[in-house]
MISE-450859 format. One record per residue (C-alpha): residue number from 1; residue in three letters; x, y, z. Coordinates in steps of 0.2 Angstrom, whole numbers, plus 5000, padded with zeros to 4 digits. Each point is the difference from the previous one (the first is absolute). Example, Ala and Ser with C-alpha at 12.3 -4.5 7.8 and 13.67 -1.06 7.14 Angstrom:
2
{1, Ala, {5062, 4978, 5039}} {2, Ser, {5006, 5017, 4997}} 
END
This chain:
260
{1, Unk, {4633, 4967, 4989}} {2, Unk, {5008, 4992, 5016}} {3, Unk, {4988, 4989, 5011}} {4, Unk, {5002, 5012, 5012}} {5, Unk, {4993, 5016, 4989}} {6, Unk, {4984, 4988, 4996}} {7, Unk, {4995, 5001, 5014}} {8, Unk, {4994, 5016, 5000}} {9, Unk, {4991, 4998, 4983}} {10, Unk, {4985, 5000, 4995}} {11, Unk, {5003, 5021, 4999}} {12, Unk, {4993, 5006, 5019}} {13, Unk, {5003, 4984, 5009}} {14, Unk, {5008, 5004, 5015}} {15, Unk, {5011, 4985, 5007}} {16, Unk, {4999, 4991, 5017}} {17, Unk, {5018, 4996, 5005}} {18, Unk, {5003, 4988, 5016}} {19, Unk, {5014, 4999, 5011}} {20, Unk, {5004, 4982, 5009}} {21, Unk, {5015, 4997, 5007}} {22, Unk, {5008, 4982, 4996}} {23, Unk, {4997, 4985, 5011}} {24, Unk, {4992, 5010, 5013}} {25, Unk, {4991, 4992, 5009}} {26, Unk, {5005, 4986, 4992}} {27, Unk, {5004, 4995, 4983}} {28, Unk, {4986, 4993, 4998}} {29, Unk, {4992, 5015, 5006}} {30, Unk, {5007, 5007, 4985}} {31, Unk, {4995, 4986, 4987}} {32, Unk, {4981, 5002, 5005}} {33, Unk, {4999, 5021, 5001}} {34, Unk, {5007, 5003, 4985}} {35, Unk, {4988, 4992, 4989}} {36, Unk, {4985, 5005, 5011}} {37, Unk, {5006, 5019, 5001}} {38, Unk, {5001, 4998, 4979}} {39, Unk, {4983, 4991, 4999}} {40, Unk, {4992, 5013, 5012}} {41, Unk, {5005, 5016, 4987}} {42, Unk, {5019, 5004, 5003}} {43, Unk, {5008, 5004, 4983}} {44, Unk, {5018, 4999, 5007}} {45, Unk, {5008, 4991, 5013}} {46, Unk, {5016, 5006, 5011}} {47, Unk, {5010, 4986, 5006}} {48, Unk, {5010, 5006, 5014}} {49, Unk, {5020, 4992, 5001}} {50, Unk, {5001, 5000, 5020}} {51, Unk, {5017, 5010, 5004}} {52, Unk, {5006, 5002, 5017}} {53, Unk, {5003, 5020, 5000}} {54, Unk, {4983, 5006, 4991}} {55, Unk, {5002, 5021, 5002}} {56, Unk, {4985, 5004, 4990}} {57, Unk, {4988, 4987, 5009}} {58, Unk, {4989, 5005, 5016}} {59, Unk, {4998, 4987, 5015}} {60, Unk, {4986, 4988, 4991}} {61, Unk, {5010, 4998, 4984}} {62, Unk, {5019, 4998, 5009}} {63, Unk, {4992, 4988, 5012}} {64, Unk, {4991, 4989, 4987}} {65, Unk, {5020, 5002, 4993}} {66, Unk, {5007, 4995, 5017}} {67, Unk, {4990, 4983, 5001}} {68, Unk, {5001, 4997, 4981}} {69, Unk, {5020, 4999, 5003}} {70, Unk, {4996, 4989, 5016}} {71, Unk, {4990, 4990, 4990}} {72, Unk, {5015, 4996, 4987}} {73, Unk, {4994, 5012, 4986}} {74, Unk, {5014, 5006, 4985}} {75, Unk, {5003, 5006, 4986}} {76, Unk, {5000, 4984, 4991}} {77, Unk, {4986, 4992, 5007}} {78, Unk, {4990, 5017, 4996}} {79, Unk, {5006, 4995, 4984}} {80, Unk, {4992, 4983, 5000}} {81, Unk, {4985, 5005, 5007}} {82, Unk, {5000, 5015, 4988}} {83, Unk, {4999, 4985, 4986}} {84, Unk, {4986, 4991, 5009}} {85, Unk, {4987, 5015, 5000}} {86, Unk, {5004, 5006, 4985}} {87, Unk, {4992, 4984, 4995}} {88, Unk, {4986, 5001, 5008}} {89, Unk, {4996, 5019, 4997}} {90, Unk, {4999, 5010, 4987}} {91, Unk, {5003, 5016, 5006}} {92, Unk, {5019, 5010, 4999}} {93, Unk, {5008, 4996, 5015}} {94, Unk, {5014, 5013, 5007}} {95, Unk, {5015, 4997, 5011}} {96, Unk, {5000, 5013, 5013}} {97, Unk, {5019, 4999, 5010}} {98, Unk, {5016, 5011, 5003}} {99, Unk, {5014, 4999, 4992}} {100, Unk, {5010, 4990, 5010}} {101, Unk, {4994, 4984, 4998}} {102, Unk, {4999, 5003, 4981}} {103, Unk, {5019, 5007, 4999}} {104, Unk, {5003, 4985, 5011}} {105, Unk, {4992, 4988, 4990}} {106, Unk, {5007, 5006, 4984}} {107, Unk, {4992, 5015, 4988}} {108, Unk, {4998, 4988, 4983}} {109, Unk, {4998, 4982, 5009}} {110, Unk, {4985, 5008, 5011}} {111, Unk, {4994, 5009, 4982}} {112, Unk, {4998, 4987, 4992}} {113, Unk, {4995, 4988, 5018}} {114, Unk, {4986, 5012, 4999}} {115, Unk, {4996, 5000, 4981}} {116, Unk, {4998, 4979, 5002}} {117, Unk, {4990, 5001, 5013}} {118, Unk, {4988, 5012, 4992}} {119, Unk, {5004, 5014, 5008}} {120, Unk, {4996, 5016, 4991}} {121, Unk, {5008, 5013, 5009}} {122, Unk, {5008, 5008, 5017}} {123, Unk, {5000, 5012, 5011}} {124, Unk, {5014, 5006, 5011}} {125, Unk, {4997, 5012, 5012}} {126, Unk, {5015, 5005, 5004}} {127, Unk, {5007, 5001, 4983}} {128, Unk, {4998, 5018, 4995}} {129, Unk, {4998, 5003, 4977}} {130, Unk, {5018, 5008, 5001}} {131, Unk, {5010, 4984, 5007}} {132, Unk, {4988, 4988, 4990}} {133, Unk, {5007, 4997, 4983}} {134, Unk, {5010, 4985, 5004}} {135, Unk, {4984, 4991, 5005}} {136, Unk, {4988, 5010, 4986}} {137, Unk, {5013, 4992, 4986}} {138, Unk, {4999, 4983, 5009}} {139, Unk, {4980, 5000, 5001}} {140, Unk, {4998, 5008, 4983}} {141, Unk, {5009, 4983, 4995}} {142, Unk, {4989, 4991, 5006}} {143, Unk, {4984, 5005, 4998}} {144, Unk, {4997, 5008, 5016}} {145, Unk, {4995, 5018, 5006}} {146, Unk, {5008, 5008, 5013}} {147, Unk, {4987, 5012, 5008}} {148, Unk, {5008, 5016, 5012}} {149, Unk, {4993, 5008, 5013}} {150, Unk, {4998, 5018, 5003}} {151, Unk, {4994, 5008, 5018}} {152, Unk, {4991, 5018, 5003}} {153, Unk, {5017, 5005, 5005}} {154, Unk, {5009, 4996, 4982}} {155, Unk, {5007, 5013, 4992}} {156, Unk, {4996, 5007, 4981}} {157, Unk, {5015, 4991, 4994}} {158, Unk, {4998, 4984, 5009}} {159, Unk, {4979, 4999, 4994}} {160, Unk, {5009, 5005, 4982}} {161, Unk, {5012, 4985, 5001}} {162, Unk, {4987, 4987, 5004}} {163, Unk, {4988, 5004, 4988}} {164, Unk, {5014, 4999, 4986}} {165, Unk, {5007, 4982, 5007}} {166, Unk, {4983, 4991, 5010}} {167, Unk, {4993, 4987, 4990}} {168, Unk, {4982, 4991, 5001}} {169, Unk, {4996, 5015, 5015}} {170, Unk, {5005, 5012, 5013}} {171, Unk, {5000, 4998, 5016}} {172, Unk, {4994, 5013, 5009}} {173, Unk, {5003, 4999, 5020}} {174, Unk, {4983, 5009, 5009}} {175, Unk, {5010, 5007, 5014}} {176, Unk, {5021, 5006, 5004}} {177, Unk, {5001, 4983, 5012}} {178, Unk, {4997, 4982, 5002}} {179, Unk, {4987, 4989, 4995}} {180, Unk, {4987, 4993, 5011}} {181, Unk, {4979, 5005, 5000}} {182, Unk, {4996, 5016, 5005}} {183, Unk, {4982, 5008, 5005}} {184, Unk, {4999, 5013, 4986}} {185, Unk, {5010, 5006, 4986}} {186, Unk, {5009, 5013, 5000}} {187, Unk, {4993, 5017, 4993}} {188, Unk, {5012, 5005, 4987}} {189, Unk, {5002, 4983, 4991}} {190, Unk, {4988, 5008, 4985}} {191, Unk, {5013, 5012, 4997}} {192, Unk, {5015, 4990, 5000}} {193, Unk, {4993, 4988, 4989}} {194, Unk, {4996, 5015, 4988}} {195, Unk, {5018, 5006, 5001}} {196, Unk, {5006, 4983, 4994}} {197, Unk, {4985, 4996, 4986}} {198, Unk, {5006, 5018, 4992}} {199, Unk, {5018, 4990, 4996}} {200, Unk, {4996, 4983, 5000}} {201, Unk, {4990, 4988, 4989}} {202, Unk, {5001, 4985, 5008}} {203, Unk, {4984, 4994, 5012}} {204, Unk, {5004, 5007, 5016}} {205, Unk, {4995, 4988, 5014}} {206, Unk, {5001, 5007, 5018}} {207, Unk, {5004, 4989, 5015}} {208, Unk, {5003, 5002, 5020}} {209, Unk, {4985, 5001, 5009}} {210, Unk, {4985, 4996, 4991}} {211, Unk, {4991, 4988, 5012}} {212, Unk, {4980, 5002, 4995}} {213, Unk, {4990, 5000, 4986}} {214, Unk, {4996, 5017, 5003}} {215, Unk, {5017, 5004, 4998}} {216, Unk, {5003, 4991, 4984}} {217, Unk, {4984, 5008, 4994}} {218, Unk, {5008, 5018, 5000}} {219, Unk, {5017, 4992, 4995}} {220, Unk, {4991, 4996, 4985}} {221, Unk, {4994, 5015, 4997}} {222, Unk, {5016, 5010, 4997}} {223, Unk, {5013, 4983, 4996}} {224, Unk, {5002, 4988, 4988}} {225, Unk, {5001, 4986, 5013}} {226, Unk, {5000, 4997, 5017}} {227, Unk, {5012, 4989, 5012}} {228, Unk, {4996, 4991, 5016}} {229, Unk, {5012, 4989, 5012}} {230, Unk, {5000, 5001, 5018}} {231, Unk, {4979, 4999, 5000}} {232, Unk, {5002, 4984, 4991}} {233, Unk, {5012, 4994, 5011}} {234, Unk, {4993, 5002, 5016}} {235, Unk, {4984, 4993, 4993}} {236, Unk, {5011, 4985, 4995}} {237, Unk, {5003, 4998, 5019}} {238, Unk, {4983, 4995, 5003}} {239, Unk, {4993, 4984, 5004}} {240, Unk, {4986, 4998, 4986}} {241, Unk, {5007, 4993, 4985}} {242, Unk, {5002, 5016, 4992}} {243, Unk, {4982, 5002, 4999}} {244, Unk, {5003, 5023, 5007}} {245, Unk, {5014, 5001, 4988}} {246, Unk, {4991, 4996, 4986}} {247, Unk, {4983, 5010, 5004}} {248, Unk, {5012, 5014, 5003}} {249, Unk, {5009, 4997, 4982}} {250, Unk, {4982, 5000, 4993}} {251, Unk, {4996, 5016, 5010}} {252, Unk, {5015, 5008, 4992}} {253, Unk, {4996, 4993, 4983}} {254, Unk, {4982, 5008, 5003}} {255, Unk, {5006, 5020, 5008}} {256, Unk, {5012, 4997, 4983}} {257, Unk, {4989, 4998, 4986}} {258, Unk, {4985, 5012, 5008}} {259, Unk, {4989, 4984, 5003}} {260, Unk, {4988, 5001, 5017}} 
END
């Protein structure tokens, strides 16, 4: 069992998963939030690789990408910092980036970059199950899973493809467009996400939008985990030491597991 499948054990756990995005605002931004998001109930931990042309990302993820880059942020030094928190966590952490930077970066030097920095899968949004076997090879090399996404919008065959070739989970994306925290869910996310548990038995974790604990509560109820970024990013922005972001995490922890 990979580190990222545990996370969902004991059987009926549902998992936490948190997005960050890489040295925004800072890298020590980064350093701190990550260990305070795992010690606060987060089972997973997304560590966004800033890119310069982010098409699956709404405005609050893009810009935290925009000053990331400003602020100096790569691949490599995701790497570096990627091998400092997996130190001091010990919780997956994920890789969340496009294909560019990896292709660019090389397919089997950032495999095994990631596997030594204690990395323990990615996820590539705009790397569809039917062009992913290069990468699936190079991850299965080293120990890493890569975990697809599938929309409300994906086709039979595509929902097929992803639950024969996704490792640790699915991804599943809460609505057909870009990220970012929305006011309510949308009302026929039950059903997609029973189209895809009648194929797949991966968990099936679903991400865009959730913002509340209320949300993540009803999330729960129908997934196997359930994904929040841009609401931990804009609570990042905050001048309080982190103190909101951390009473949401344990807000979301609490809707999770049914706790008042």
């Amino acid at each position: 069992m990979s580190q990222i499948a545990a996370a969902f054990s004991p059987p009926g756990h549902k998992a936490l998963i948190a997005y960050v995005t890489t040295g925004y605002p800072t890298i020590e931004a980064t350093l701190k939030v990550v260990p305070l998001l795992a010690d606060s109930g987060c089972d997973i931990i997304e560590l966004g690789i800033p890119f310069s042309d982010p098409l699956a990302d709404g405005v609050t993820i893009q810009k935290s990408s925009f000053h990331a880059l400003q602020n100096g942020v790569t691949p490599r030094l995701c790497l570096e910092l990627a091998g400092q928190l997996s130190r001091k966590v010990n919780i997956p952490l994920v890789f969340m980036t496009y294909y560019n930077p990896v292709l660019k970066y090389g397919l089997e030097k950032f495999g095994a970059a990631s596997a030594s920095a204690g990395v323990s899968g990615l996820i590539i949004p705009d790397l569809p199950p039917d062009e992913g076997s290069e990468l699936e090879t190079v991850s299965q090399q080293h120990g890493l899973d890569l975990i697809y996404l599938l929309a409300p919008t994906s086709p039979g065959e595509r929902i097929m493809l992803a639950a024969a070739r996704s490792r640790g989970f699915i991804y599943l994306v809460s609505v057909t467009g870009v990220t970012g925290a929305r006011a309510r869910l949308p009302v026929d996310l039950k059903t997609f996400v029973a189209r895809v548990r009648k194929i797949a038995r991966q968990p099936l974790c679903v991400g865009f939008g959730i913002s509340t604990p209320e949300q993540a509560g009803q999330i729960a109820g129908i997934a196997d985990g359930v994904i929040v970024g841009s609401r931990i990013i804009q609570l990042m922005e905050k001048g309080d030491d982190f103190s909101s972001l951390a009473g949401l995490v344990r807000g979301l922890r609490r809707a999770i597991d049914k706790r008042p």
